[in-house]
Biopython code that builds the backbone (N, CA, C, O; Angstrom):
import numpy as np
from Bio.PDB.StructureBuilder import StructureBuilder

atoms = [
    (1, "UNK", "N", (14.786, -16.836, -64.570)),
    (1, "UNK", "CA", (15.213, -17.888, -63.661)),
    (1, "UNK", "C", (14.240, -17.989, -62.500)),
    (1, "UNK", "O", (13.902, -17.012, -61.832)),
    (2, "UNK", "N", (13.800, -19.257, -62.294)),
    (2, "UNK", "CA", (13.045, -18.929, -61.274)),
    (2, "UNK", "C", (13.599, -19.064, -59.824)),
    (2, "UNK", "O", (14.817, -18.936, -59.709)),
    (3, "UNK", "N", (12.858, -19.309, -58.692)),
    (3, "UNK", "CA", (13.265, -18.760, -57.422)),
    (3, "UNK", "C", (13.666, -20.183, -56.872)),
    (3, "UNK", "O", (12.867, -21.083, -57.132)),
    (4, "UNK", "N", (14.868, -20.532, -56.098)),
    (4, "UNK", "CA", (15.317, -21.518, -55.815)),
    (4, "UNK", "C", (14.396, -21.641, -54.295)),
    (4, "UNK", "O", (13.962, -20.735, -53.584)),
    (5, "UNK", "N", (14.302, -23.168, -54.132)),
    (5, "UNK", "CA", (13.507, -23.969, -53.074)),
    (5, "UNK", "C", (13.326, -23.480, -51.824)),
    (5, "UNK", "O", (14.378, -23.547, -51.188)),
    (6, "UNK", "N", (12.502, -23.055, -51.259)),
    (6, "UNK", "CA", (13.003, -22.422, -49.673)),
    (6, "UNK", "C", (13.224, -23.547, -48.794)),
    (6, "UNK", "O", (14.014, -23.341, -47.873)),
    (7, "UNK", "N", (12.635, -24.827, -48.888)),
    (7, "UNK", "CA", (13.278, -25.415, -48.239)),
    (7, "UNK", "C", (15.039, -26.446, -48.460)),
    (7, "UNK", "O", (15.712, -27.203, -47.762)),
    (8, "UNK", "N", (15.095, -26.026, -49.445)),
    (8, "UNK", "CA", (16.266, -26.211, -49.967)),
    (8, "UNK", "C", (17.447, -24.953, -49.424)),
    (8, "UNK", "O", (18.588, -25.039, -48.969)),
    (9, "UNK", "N", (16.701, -24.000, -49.674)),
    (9, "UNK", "CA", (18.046, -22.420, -48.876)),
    (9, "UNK", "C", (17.789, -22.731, -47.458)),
    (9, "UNK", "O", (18.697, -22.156, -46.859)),
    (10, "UNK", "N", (16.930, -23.417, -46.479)),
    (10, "UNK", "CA", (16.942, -23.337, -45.401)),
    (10, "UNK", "C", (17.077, -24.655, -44.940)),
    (10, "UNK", "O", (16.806, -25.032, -43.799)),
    (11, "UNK", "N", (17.600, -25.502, -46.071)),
    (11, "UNK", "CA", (18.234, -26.868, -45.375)),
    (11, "UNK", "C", (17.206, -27.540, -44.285)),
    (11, "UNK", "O", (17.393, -27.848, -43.108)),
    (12, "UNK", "N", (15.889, -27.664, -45.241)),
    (12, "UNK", "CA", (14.650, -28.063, -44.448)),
    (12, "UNK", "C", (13.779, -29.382, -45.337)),
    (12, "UNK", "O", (13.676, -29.541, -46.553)),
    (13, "UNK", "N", (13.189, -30.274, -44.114)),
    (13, "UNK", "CA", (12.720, -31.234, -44.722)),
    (13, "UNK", "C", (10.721, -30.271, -44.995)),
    (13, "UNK", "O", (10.048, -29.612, -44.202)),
    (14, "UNK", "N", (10.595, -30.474, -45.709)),
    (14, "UNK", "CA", (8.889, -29.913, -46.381)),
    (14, "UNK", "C", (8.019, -30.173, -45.019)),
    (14, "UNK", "O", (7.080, -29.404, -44.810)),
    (15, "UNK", "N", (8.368, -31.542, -43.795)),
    (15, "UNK", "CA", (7.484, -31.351, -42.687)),
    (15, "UNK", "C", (7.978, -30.410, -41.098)),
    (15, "UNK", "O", (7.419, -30.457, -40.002)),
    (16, "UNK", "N", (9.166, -29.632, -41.504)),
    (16, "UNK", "CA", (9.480, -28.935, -40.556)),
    (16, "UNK", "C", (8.767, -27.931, -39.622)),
    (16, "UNK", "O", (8.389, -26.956, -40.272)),
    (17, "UNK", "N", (8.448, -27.849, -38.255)),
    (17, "UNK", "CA", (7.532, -27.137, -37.424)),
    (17, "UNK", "C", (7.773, -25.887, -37.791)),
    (17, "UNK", "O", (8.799, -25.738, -38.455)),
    (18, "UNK", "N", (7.052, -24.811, -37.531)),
    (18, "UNK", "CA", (7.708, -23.184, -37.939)),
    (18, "UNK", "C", (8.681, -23.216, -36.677)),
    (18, "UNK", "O", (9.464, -22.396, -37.156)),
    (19, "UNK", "N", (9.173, -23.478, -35.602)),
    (19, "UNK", "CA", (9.842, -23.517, -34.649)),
    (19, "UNK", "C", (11.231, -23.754, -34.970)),
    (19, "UNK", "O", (12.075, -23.067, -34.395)),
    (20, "UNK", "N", (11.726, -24.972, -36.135)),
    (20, "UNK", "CA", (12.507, -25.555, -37.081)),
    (20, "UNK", "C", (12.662, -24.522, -38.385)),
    (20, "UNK", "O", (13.699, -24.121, -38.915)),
    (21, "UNK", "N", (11.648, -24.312, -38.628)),
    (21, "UNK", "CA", (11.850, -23.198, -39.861)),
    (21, "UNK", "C", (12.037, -21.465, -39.592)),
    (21, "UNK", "O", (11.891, -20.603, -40.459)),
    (22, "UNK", "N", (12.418, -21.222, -38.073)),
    (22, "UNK", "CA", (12.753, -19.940, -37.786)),
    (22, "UNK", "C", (14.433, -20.500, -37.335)),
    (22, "UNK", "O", (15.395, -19.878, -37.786)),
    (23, "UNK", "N", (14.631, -21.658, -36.460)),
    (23, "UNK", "CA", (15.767, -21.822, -35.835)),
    (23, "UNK", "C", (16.718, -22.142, -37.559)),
    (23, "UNK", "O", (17.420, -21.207, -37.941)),
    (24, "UNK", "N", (16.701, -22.549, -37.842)),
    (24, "UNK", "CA", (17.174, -22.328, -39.327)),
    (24, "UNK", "C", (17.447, -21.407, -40.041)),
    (24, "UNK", "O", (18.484, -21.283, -40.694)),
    (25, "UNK", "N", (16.526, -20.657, -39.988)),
    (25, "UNK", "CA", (17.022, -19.227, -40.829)),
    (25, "UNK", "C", (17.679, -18.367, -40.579)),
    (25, "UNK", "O", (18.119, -17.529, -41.367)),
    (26, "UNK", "N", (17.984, -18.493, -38.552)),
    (26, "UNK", "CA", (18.217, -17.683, -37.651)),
    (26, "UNK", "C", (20.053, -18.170, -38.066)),
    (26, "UNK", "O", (20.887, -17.411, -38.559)),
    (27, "UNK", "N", (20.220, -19.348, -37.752)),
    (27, "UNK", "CA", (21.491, -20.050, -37.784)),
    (27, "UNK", "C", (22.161, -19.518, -39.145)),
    (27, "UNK", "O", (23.134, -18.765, -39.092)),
    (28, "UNK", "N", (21.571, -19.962, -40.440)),
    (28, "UNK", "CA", (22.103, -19.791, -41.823)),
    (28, "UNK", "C", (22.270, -18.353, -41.988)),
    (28, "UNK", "O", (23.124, -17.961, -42.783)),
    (29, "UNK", "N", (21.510, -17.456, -41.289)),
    (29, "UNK", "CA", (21.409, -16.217, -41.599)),
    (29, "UNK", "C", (22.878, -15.656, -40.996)),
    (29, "UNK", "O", (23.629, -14.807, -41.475)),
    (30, "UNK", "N", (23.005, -16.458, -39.753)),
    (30, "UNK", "CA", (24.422, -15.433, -38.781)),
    (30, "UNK", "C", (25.537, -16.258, -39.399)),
    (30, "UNK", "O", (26.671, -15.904, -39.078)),
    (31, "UNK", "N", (25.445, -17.147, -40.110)),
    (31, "UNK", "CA", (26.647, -17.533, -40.833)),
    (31, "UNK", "C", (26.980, -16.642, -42.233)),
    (31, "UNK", "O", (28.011, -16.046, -42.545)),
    (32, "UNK", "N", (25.600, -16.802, -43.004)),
    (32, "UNK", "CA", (25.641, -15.747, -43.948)),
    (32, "UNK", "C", (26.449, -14.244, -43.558)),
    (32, "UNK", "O", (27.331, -13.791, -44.288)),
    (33, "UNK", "N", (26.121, -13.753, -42.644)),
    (33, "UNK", "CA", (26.113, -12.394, -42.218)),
    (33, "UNK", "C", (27.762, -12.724, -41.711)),
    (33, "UNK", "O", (28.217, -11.751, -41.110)),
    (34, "UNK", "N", (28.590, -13.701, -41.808)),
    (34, "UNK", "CA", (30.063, -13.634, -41.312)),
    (34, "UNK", "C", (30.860, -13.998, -42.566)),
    (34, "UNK", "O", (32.086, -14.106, -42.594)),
    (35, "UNK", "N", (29.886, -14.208, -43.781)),
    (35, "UNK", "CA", (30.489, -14.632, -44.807)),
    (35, "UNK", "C", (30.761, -13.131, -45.420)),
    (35, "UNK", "O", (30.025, -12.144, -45.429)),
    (36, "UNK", "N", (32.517, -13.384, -46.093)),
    (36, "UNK", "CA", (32.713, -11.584, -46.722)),
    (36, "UNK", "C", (32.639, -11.678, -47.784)),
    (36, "UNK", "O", (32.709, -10.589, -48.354)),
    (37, "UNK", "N", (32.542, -12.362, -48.300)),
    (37, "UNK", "CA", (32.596, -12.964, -50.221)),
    (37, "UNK", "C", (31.251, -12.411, -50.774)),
    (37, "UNK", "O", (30.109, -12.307, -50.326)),
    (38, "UNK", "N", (31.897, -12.092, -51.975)),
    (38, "UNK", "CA", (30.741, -11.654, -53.008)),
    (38, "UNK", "C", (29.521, -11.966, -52.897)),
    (38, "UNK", "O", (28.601, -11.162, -53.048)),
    (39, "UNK", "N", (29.344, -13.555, -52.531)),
    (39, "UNK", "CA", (27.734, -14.205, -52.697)),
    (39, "UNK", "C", (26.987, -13.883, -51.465)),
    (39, "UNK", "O", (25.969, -14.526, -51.209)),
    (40, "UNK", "N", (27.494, -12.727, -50.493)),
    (40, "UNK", "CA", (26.558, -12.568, -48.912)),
    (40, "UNK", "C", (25.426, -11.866, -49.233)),
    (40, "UNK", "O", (24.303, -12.102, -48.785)),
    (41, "UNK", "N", (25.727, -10.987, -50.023)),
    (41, "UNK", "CA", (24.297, -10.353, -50.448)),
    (41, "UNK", "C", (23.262, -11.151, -50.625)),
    (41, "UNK", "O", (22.241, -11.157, -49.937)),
    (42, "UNK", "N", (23.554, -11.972, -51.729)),
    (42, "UNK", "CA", (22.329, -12.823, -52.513)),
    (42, "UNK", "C", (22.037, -13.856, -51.192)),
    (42, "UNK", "O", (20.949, -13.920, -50.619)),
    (43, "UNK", "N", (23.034, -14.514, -50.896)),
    (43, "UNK", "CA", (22.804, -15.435, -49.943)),
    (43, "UNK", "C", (21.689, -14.990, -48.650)),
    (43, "UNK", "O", (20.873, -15.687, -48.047)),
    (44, "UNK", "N", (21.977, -13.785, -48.539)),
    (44, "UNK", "CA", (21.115, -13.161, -47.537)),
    (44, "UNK", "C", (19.432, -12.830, -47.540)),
    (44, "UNK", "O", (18.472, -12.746, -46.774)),
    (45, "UNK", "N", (19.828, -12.699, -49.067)),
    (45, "UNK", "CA", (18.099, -12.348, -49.951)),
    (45, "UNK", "C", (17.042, -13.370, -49.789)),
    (45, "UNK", "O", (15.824, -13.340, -49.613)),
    (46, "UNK", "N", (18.424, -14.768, -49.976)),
    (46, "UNK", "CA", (17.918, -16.043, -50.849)),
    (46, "UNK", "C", (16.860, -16.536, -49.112)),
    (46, "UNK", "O", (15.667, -16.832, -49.035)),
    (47, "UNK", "N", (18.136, -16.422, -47.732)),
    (47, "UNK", "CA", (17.530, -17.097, -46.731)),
    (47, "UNK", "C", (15.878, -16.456, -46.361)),
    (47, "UNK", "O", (14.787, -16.961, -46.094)),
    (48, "UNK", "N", (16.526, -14.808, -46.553)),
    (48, "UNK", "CA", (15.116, -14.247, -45.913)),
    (48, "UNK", "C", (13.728, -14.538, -46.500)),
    (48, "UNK", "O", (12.688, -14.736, -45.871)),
    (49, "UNK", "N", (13.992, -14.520, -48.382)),
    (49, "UNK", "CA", (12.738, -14.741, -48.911)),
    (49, "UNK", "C", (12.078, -16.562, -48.187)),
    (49, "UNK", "O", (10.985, -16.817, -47.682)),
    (50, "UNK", "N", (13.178, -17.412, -48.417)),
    (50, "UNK", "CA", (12.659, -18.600, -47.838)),
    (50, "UNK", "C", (12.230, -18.618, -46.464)),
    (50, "UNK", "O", (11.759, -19.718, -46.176)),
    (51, "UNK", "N", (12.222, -17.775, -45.491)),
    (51, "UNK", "CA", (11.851, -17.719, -44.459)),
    (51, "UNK", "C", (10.668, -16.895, -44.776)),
    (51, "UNK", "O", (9.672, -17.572, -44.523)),
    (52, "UNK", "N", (10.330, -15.683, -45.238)),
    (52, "UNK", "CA", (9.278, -15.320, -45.421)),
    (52, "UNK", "C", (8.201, -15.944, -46.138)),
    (52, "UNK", "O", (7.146, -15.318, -46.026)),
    (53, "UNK", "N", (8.106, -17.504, -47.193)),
    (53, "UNK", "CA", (7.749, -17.977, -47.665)),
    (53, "UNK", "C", (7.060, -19.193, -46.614)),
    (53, "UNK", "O", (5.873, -19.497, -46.492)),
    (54, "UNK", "N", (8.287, -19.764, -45.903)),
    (54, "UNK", "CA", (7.858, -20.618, -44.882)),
    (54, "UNK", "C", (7.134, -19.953, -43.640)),
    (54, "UNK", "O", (6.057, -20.359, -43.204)),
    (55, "UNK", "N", (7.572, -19.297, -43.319)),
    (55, "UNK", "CA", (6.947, -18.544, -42.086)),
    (55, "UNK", "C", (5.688, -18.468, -42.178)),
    (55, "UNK", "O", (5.029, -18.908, -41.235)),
    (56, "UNK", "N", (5.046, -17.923, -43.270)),
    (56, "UNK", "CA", (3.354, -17.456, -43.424)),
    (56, "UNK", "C", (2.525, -18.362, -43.322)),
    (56, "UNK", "O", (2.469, -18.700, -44.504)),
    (57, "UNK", "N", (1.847, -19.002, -42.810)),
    (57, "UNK", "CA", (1.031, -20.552, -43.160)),
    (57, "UNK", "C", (0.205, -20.243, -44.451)),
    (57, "UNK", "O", (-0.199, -21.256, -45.022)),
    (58, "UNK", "N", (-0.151, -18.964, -45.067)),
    (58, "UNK", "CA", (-1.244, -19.040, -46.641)),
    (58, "UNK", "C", (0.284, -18.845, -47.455)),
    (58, "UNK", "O", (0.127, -19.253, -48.605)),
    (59, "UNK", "N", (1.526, -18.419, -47.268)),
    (59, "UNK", "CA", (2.684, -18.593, -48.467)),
    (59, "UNK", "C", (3.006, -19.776, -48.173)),
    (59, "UNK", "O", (3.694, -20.221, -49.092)),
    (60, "UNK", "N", (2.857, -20.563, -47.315)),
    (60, "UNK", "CA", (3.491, -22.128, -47.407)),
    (60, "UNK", "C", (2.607, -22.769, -47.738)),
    (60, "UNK", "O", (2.822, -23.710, -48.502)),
    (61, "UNK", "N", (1.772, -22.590, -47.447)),
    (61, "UNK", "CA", (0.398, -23.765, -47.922)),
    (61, "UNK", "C", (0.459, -23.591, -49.765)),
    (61, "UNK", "O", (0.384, -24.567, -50.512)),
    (62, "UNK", "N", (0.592, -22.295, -50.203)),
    (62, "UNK", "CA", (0.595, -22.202, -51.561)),
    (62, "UNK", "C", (1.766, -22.740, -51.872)),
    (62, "UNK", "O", (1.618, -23.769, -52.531)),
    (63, "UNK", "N", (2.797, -22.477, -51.677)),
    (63, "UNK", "CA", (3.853, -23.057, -52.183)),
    (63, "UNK", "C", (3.826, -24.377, -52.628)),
    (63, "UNK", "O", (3.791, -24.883, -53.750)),
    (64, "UNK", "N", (3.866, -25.102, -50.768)),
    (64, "UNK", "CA", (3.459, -26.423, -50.973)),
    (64, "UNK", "C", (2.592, -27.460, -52.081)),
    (64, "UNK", "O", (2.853, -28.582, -52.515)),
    (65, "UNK", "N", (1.297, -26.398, -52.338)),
    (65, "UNK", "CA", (0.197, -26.852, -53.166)),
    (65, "UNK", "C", (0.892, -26.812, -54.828)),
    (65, "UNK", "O", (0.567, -27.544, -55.762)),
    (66, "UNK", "N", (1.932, -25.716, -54.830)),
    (66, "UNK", "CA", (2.888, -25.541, -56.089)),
    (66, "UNK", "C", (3.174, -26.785, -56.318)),
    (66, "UNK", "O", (2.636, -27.475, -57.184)),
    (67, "UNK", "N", (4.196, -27.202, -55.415)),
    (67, "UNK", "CA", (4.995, -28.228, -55.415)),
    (67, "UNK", "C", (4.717, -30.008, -55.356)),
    (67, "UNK", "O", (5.458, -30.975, -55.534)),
    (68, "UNK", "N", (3.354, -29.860, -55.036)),
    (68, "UNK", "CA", (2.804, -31.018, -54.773)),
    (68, "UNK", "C", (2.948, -31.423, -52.887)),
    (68, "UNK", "O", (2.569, -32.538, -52.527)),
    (69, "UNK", "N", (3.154, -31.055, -52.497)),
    (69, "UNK", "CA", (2.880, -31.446, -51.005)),
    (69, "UNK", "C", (2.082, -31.207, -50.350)),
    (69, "UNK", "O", (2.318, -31.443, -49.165)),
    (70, "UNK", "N", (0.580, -30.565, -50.716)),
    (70, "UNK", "CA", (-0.059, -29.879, -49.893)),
    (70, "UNK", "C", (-0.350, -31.135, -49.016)),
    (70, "UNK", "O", (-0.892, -30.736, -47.985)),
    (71, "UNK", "N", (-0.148, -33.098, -49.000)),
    (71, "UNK", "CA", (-0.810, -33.360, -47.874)),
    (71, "UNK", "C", (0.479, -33.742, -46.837)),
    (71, "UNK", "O", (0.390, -34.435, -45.823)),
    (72, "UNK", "N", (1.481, -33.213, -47.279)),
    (72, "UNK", "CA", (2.295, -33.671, -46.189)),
    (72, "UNK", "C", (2.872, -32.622, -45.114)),
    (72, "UNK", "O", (3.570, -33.016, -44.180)),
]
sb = StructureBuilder()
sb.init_structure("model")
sb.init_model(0)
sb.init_chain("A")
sb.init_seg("    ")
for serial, (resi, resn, name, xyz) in enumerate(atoms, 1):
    if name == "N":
        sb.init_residue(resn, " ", resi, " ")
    sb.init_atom(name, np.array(xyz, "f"), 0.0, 1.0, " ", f" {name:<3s}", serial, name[0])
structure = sb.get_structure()
């Protein structure tokens, strides 16, 4: 299976500032972290990897280039 969208787990449009793509992860993350249900684990995995993906400018630029956006 492959790895679901990071800007999709972080409820982000592909031109979001890293400023937007930390305040996001920060938010989803402390909701995650109040959720008690089975899916907090994964949910927790899912935000951080997408933040560590977005965060990096050479893991987003690749990504992007994955996905087809490298010009936007």
């Amino acid at each position: 299976m492959s790895e679901p969208d990071p800007y999709r787990v972080l409820q982000l449009d592909p031109s979001a500032c890293p400023e937007v793509i930390t305040a996001a992860f920060v938010v989803l993350r402390e909701m995650a972290l109040r959720d008690e249900g089975d899916g907090a684990p994964r949910r927790l995995a899912e935000l951080t990897a997408a933040h560590r993906t977005l965060s990096d400018p050479g893991r987003r630029a690749a990504h992007d280039a994955a996905r087809g956006d490298a010009g936007d």
